[in-house]
TIPASE-264207 format. One record per atom (N, C-alpha, C): z, y, x; atom name; residue number from 1; residue in three letters. Coordinates in steps of 0.02 Angstrom, whole numbers, plus 50000, padded with zeros to 5 digits. Layout:
PT    c3    c2    c1 atome num residu
PT     Z     Y     X    CA NUM    ALA
...
// end
This chain:
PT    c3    c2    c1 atome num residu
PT 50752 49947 49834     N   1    UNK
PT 50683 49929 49848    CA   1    UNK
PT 50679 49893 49915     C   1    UNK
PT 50645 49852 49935     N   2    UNK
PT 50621 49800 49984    CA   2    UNK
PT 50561 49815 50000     C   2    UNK
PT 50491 49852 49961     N   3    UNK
PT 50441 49837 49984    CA   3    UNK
PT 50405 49877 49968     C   3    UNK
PT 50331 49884 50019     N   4    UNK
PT 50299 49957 49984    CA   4    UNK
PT 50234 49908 49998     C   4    UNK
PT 50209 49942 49928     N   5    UNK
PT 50132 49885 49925    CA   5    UNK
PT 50078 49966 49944     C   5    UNK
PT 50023 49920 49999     N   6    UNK
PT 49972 49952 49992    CA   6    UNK
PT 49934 49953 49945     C   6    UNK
PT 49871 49984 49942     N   7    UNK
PT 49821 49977 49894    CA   7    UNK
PT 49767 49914 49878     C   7    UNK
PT 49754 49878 49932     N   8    UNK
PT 49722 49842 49947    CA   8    UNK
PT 49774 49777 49893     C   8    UNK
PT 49847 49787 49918     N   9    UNK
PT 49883 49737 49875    CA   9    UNK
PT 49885 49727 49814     C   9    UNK
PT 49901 49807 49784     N  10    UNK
PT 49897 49847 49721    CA  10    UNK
PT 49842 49815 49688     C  10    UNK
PT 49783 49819 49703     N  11    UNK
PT 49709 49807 49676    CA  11    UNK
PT 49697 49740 49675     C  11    UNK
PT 49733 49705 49723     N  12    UNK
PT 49732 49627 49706    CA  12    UNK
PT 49775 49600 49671     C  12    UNK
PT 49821 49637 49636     N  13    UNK
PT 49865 49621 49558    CA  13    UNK
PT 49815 49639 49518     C  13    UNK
PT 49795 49700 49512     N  14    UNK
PT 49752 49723 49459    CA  14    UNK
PT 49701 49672 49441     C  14    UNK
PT 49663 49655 49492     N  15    UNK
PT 49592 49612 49488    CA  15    UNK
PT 49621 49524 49508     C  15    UNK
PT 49658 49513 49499     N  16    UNK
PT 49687 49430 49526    CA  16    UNK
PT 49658 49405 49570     C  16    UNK
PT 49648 49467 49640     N  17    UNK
PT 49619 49429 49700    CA  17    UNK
PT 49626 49364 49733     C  17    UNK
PT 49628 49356 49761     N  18    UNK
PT 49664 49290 49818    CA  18    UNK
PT 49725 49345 49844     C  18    UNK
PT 49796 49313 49843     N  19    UNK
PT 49845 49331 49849    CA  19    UNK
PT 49879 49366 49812     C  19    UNK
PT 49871 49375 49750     N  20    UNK
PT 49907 49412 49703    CA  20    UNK
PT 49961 49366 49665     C  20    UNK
PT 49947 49335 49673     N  21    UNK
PT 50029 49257 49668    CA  21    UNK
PT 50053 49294 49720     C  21    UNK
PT 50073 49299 49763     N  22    UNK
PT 50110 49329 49840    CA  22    UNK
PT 50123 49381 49832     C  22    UNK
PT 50078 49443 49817     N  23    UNK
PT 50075 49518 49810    CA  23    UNK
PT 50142 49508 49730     C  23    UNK
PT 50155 49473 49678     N  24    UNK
PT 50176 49483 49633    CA  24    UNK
PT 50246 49468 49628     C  24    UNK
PT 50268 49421 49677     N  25    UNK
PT 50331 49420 49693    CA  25    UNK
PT 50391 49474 49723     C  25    UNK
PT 50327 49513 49748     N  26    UNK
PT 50365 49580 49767    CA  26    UNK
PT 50371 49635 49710     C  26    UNK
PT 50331 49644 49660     N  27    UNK
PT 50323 49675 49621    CA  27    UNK
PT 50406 49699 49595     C  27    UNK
PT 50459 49664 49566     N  28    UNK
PT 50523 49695 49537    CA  28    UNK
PT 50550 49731 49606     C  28    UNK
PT 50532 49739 49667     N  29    UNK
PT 50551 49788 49705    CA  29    UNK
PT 50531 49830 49748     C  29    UNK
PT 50467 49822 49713     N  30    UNK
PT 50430 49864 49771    CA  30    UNK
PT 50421 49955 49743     C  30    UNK
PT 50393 49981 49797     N  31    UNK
PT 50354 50051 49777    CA  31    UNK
PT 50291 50052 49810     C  31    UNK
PT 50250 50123 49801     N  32    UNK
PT 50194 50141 49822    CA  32    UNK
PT 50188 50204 49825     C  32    UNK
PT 50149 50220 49899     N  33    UNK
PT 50155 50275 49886    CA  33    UNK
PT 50105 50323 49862     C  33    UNK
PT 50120 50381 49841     N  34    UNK
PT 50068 50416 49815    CA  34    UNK
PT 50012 50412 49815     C  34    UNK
PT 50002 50428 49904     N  35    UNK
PT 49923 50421 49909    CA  35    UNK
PT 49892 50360 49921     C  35    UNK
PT 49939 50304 49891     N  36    UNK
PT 49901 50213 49905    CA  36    UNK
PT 49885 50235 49822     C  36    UNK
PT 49926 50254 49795     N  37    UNK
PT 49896 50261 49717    CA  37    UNK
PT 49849 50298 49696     C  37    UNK
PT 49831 50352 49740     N  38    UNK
PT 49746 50391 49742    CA  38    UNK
PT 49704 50343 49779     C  38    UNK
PT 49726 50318 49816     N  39    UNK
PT 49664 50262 49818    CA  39    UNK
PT 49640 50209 49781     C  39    UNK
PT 49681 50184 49745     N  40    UNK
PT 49684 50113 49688    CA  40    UNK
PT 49618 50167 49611     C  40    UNK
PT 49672 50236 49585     N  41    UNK
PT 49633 50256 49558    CA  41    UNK
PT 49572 50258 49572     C  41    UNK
PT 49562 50300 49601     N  42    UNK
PT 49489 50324 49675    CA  42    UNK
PT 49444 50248 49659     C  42    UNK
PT 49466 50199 49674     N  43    UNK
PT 49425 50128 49666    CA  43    UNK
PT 49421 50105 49613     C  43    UNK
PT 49435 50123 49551     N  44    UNK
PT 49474 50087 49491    CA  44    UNK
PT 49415 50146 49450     C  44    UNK
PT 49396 50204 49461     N  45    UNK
PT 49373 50251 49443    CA  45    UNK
PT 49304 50247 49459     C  45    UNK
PT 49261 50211 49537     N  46    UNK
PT 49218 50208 49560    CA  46    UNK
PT 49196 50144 49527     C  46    UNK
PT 49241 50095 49497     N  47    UNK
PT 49210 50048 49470    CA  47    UNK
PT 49189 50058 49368     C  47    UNK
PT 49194 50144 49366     N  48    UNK
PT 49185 50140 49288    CA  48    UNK
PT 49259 50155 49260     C  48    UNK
PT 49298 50142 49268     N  49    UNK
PT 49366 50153 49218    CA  49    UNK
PT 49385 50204 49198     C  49    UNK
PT 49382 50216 49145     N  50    UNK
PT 49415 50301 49119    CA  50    UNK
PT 49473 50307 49165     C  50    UNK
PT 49465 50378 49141     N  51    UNK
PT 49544 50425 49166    CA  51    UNK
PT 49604 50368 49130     C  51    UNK
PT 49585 50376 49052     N  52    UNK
PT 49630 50346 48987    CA  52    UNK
PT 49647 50279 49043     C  52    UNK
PT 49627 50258 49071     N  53    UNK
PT 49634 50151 49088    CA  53    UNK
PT 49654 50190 49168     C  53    UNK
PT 49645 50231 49201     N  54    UNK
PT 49685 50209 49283    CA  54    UNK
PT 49740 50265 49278     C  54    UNK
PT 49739 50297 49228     N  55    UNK
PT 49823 50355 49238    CA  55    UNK
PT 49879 50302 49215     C  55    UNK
PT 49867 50253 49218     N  56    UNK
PT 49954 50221 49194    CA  56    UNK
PT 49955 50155 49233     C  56    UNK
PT 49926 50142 49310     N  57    UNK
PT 49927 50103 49314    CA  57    UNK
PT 49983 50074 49361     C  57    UNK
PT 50022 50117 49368     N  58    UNK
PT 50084 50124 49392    CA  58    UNK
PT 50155 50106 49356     C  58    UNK
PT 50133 50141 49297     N  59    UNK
PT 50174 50092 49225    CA  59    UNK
PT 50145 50041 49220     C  59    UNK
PT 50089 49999 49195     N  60    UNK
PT 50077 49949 49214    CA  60    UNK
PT 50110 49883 49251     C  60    UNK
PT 50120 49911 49320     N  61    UNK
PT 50133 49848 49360    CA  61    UNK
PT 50216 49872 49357     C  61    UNK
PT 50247 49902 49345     N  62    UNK
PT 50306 49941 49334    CA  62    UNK
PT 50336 49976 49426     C  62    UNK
PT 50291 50009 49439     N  63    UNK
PT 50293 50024 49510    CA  63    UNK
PT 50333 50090 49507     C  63    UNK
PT 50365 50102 49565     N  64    UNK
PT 50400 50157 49575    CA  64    UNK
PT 50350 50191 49619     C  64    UNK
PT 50325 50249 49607     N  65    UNK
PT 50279 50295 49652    CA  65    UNK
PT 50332 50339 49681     C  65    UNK
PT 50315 50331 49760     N  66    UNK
PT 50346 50394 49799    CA  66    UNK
PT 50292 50439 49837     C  66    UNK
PT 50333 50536 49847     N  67    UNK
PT 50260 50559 49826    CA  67    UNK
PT 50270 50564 49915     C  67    UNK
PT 50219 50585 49954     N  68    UNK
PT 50196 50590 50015    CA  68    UNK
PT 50231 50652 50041     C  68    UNK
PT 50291 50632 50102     N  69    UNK
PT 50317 50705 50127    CA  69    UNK
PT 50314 50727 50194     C  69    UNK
PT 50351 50763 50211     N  70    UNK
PT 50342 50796 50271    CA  70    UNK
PT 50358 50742 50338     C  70    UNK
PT 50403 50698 50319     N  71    UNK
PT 50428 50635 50381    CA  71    UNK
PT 50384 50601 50380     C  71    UNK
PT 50356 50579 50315     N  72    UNK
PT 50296 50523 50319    CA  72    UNK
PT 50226 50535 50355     C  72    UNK
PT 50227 50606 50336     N  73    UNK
PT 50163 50636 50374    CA  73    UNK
PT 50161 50638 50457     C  73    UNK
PT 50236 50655 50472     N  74    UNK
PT 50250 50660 50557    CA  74    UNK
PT 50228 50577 50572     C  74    UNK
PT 50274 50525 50538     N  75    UNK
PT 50257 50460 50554    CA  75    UNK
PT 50194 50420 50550     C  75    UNK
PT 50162 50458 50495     N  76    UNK
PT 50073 50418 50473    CA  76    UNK
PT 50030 50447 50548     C  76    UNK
PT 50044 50528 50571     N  77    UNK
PT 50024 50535 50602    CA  77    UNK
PT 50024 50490 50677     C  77    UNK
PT 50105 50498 50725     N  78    UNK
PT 50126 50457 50771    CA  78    UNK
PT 50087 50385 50777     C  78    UNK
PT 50069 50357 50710     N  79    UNK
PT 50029 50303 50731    CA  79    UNK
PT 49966 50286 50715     C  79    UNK
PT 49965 50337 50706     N  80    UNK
PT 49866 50341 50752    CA  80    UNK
PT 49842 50303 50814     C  80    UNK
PT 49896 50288 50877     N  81    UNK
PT 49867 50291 50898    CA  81    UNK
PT 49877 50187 50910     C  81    UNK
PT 49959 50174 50878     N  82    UNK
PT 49957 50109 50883    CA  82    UNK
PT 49903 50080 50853     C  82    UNK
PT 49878 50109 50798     N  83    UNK
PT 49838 50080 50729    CA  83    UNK
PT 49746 50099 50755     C  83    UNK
PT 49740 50121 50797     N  84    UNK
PT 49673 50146 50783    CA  84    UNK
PT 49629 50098 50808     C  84    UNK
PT 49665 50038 50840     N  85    UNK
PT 49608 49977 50875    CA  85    UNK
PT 49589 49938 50813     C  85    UNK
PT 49660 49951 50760     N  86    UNK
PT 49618 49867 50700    CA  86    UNK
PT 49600 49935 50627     C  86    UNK
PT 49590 49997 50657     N  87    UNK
PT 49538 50039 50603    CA  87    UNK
PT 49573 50044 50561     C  87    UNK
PT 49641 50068 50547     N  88    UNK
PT 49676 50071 50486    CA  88    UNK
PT 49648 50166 50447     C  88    UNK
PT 49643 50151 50416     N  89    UNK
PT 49639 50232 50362    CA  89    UNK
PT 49710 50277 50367     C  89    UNK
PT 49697 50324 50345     N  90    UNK
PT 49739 50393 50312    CA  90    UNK
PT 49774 50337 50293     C  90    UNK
PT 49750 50303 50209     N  91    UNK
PT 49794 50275 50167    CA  91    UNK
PT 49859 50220 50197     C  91    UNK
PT 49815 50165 50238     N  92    UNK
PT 49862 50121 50273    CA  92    UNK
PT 49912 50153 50325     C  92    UNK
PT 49895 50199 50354     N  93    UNK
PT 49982 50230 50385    CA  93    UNK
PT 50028 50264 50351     C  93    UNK
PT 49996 50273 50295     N  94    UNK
PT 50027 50317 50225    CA  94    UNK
PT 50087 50260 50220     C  94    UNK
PT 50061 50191 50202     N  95    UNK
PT 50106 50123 50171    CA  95    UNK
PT 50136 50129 50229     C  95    UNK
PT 50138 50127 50321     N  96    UNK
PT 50163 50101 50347    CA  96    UNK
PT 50206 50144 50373     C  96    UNK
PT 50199 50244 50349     N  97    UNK
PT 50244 50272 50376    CA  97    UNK
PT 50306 50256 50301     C  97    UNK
PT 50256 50263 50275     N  98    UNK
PT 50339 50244 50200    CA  98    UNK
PT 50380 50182 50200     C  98    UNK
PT 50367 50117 50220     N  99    UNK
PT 50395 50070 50243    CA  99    UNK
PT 50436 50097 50307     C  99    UNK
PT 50409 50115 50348     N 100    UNK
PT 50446 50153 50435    CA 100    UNK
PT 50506 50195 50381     C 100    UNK
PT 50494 50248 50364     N 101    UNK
PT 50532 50302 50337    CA 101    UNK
PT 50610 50263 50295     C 101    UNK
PT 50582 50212 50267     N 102    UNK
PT 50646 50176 50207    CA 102    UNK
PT 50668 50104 50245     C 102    UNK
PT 50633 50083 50297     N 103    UNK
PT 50651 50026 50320    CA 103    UNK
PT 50640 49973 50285     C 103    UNK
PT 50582 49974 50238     N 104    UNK
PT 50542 49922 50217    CA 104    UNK
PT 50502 49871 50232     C 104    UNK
PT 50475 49804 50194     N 105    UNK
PT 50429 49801 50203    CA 105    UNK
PT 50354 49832 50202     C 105    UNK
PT 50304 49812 50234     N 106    UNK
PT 50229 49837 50214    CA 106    UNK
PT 50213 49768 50175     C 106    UNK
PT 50172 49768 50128     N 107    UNK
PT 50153 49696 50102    CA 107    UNK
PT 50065 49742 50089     C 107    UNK
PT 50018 49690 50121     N 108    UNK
PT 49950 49729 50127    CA 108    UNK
PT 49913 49661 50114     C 108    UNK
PT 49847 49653 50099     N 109    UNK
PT 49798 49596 50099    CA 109    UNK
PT 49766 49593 50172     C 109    UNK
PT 49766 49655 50226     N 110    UNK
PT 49736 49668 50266    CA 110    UNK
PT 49766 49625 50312     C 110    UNK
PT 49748 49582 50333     N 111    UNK
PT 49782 49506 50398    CA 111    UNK
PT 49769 49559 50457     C 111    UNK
PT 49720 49610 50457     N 112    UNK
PT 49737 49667 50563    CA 112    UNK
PT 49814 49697 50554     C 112    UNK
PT 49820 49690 50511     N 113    UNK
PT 49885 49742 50510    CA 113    UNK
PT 49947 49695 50540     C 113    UNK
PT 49934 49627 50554     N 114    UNK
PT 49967 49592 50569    CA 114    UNK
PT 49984 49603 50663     C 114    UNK
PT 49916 49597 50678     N 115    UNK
PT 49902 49619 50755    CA 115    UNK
PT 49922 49688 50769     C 115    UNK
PT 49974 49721 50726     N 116    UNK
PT 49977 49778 50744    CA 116    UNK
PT 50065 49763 50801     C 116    UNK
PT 50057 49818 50835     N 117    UNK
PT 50140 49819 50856    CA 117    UNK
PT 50168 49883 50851     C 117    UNK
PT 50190 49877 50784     N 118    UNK
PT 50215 49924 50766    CA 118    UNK
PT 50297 49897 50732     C 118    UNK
PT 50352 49954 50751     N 119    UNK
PT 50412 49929 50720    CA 119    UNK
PT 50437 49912 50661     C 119    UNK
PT 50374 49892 50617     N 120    UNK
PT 50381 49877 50531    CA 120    UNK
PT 50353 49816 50515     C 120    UNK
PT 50400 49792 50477     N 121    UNK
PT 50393 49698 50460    CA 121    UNK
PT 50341 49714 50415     C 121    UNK
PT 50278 49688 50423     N 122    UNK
PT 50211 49674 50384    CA 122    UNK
PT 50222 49601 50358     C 122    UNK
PT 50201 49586 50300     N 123    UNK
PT 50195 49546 50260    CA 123    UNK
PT 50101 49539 50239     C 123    UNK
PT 50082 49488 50240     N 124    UNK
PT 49996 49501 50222    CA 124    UNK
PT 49988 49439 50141     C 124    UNK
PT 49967 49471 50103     N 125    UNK
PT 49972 49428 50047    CA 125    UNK
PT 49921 49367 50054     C 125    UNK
PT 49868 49358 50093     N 126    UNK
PT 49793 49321 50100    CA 126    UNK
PT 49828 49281 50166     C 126    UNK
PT 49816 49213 50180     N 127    UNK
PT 49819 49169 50231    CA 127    UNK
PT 49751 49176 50271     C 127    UNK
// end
């Protein structure tokens, strides 16, 4: 694997945002992690979609889900404090401690995550 897609990325495959040409090239190697995939549901669910249409949407894009652990949590935490000027969520240090943790990319739609200085190669799918 090479790459861990956030949700924001995730959802712009699903819905053919602006940047999902970009977001899709990563797709044969990327993962996600658990809780980027409670958020995609979580949104996917708020817009109407049965259980039946957002429980497989992981098969779908053929994503490897990794589930949320004890290193990722020490690391999502630790950067709180790089991340807290461009407002990142729970979810976005989730992507950026699992990228930190495997030595991945982050691939996100979110262009602040760019201004971040943090030791993980960000990729932003949106110009």
């Amino acid at each position: 694997m090479t790459a861990v897609l956030d949700a924001s990325t995730v959802l712009a495959l699903i819905n053919n945002e602006p940047g999902w040409e970009v977001a899709s090239s990563y797709l044969d190697d990327a993962v996600v992690s658990a809780v980027n995939l409670a958020e995609v549901v979580g949104k996917l669910r708020g817009i109407g979609l049965p259980p039946s249409a957002t429980g497989s949407i992981a098969d779908l894009l053929a994503l490897v889900v990794v589930p949320f652990d004890e290193a990722q949590a020490v690391i999502a935490g630790d950067l709180v404090a790089e991340t807290k000027s461009a407002g990142l969520s729970l979810g976005d240090r989730c992507c950026l401690a699992l990228a930190k943790s495997r030595d991945l990319v982050a691939v996100t739609a979110d262009r602040a995550w760019l201004e971040l200085e943090v030791d993980i190669e960000i990729v932003a799918i949106r110009p």
